[in-house]
C-alpha positions as CSV (number, residue, x, y, z in Angstrom):
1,X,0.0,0.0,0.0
2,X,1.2,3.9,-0.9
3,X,2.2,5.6,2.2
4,X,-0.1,7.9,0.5
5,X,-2.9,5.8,0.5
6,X,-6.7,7.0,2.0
7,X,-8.9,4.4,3.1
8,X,-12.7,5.8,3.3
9,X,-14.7,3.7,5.7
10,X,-18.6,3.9,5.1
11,X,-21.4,2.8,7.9
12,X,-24.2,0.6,6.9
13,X,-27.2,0.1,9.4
14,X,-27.9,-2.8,10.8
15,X,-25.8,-5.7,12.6
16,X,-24.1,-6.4,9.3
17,X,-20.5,-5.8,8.2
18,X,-20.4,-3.4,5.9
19,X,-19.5,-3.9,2.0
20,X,-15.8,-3.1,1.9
21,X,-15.3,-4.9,5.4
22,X,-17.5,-8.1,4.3
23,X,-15.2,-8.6,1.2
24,X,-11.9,-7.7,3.4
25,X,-12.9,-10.5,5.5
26,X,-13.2,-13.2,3.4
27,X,-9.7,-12.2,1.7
28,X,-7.8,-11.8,5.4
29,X,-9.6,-15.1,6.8
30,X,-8.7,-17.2,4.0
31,X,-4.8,-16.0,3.9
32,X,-5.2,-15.7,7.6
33,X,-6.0,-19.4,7.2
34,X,-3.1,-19.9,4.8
35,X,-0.5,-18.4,6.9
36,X,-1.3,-20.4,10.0
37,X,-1.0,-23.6,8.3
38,X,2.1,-23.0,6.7
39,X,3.4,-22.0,10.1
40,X,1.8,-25.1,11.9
41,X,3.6,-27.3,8.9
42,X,7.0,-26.7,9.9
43,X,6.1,-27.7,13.3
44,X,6.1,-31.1,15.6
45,X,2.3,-32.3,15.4
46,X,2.4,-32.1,18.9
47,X,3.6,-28.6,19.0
48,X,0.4,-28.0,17.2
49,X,-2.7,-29.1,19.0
50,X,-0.7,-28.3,22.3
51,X,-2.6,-25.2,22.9
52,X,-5.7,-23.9,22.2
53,X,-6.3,-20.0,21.8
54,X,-8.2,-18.6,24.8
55,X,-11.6,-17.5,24.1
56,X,-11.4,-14.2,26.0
57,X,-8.5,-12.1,25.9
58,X,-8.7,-9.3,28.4
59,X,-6.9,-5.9,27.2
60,X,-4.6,-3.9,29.6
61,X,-4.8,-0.3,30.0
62,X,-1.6,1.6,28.7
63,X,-0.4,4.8,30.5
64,X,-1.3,7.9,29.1
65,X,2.5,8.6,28.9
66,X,5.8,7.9,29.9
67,X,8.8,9.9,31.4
68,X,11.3,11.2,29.1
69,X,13.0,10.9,27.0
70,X,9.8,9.1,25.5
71,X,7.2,12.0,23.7
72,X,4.2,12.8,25.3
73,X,1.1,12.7,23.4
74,X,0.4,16.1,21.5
75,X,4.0,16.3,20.0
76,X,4.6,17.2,16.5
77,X,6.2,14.9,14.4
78,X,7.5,14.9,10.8
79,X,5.9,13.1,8.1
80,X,9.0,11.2,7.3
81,X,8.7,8.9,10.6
82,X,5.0,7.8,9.7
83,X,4.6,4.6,7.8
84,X,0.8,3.7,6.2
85,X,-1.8,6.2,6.6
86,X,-5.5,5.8,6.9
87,X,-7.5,8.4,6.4
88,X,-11.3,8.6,7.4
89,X,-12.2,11.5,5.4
90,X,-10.2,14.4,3.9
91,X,-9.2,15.7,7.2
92,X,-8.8,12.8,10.0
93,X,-6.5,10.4,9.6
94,X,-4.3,7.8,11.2
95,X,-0.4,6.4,11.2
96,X,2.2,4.9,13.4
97,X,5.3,7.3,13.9
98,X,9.0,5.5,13.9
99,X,10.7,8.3,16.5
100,X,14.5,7.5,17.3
101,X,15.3,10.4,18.9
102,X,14.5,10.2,23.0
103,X,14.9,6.6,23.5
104,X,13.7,5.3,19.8
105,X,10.0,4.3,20.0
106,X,7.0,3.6,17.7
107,X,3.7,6.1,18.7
108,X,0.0,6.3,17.5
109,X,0.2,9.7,15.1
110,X,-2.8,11.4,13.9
111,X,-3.4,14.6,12.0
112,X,-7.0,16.8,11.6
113,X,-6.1,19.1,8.8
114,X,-5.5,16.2,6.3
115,X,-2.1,15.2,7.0
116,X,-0.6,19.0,6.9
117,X,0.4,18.3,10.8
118,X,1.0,15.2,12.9
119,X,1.2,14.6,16.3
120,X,1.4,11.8,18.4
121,X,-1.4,10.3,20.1
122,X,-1.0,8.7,22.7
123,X,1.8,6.7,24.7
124,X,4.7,4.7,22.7
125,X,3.2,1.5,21.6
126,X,6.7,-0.1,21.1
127,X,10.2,0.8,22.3
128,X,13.4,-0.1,20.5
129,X,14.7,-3.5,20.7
130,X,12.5,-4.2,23.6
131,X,9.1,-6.8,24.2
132,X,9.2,-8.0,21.0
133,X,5.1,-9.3,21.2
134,X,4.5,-6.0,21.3
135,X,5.8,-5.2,17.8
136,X,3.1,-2.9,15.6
137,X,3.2,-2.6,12.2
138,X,0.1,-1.9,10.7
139,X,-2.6,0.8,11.6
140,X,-6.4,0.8,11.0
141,X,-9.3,3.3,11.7
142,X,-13.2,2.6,12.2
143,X,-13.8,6.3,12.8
144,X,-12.5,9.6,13.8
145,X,-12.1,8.7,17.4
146,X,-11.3,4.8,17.1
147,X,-7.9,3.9,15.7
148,X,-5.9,0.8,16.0
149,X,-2.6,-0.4,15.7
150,X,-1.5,-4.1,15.1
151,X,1.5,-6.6,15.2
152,X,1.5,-7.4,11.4
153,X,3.3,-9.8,8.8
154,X,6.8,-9.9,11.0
155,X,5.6,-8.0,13.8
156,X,3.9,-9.3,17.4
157,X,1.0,-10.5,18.7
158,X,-0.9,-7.8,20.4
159,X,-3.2,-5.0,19.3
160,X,-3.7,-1.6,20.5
161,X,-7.1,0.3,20.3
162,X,-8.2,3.7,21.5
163,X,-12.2,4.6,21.1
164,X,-11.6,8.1,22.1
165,X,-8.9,9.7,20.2
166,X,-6.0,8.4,22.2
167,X,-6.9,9.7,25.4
168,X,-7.0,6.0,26.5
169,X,-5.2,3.1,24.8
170,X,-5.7,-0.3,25.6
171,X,-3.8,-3.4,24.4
172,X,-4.7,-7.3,24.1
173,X,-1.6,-10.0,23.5
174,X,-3.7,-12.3,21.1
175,X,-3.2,-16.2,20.5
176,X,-0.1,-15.6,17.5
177,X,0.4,-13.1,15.7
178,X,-2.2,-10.5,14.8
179,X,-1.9,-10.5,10.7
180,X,-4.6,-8.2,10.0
181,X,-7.1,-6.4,11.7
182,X,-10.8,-5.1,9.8
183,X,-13.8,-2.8,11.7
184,X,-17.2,-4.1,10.9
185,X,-20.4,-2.4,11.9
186,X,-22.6,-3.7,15.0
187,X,-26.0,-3.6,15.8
188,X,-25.8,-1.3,18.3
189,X,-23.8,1.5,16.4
190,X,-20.1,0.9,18.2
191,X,-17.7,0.3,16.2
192,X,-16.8,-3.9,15.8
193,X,-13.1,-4.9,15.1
194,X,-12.3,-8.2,14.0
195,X,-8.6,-9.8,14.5
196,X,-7.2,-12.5,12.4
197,X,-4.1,-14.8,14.0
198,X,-2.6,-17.8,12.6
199,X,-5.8,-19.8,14.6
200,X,-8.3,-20.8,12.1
201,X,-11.6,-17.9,12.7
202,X,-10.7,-14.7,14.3
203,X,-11.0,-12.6,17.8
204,X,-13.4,-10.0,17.7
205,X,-14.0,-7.1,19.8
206,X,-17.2,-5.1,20.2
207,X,-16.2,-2.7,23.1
208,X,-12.8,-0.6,21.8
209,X,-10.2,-3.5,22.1
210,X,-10.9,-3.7,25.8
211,X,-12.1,-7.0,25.8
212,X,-11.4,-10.1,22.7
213,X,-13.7,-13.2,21.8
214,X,-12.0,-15.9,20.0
215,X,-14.8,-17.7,17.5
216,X,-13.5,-20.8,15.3
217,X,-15.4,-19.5,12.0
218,X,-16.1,-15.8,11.2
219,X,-19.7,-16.5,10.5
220,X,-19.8,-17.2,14.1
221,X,-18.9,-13.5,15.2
222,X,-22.2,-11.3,15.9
């Protein structure tokens, strides 16, 4: 994907996904799918069926911020740290920030003028060369005020939500690691996130990441 690339989310009514996301789940469950038996194929059968992912993952609170040298949240950052954008609209968007000055760190970014200023959103996600499950690579959006960031192809097993425009960040270590990560719309009008491992199904979330429920097929998710 372009780092310049703008991802417009639309709502449908109902307790349906919506379009884009139905059609993005059937494409990340099947290579989700993919990827976890290629992984389980270079492993011991018994290294396989050892474990079982849980079916509720319960997400930690992150601090609002750290002491320095790490950046607290409001700080300007230059384009040239962010990796893949999403944008909502033409003037909310989303991206992860790679800042190695003041003890090298990955941070939630956002921008409200359409990507003319960025600033970071919320606590570092990752530090440098340090809890390596905690890797984030990709970013997501479901609206505005609800933004996620994930381990990714190479990266670690948790994911990080905020519901409220990074005033409050919470993060979930899921059963391996989190390949991708789509919004779907819910019944009751909050924002749904589902989360693809190398588990067949996926974890879903219906509450801003606070909470996880593993389900075996993706039909099975509400």
């Amino acid at each position: 994907m372009s780092p310049r690339s703008r991802i417009f989310l639309r709502r449908h009514g109902g307790g349906r996904f919506a379009k884009h996301a139905s059609a993005a789940v059937t494409v990340l469950a099947a290579s989700a799918i993919v990827v976890g038996v290629s992984l389980a194929s270079g492993r011991p059968e018994g290294a396989r069926t050892a474990s079982l992912p849980p079916a509720t993952v319960t997400a930690g609170a992150l601090p609002a911020s750290s002491p320095a040298p790490f950046k607290p949240a409001g700080t300007v950052v230059s384009s040239s740290t962010l990796g893949t954008r999403v944008f909502l609209n033409n003037t909310h968007g989303f991206a992860l920030a790679n800042v190695r000055q003041g003890g090298g760190a990955d941070y939630p970014a956002s921008t409200v003028n359409g990507g003319k200023t960025w600033r970071t959103d919320g606590p570092e996600l990752h530090r440098a060369a340090a809890n390596a499950p905690a890797v984030v690579t990709l970013v997501g959006a479901a609206k505005p005020a609800t933004y996620f960031a994930y381990g990714g192809p190479g990266g670690g097993n948790s994911i990080a939500v905020t519901s409220d425009g990074g005033k409050h960040w919470w993060r979930a270590y899921l059963f391996g690691a989190v390949y991708a990560t789509v919004p779907f719309d819910t019944s009751t009008g909050a924002p749904g996130l589902l989360a693809f491992t190398n588990a067949p199904g996926a974890y879903y979330s219906i509450d801003g990441g606070r909470v996880w429920h593993y389900r075996k097929t993706v039909q099975a998710v509400p």
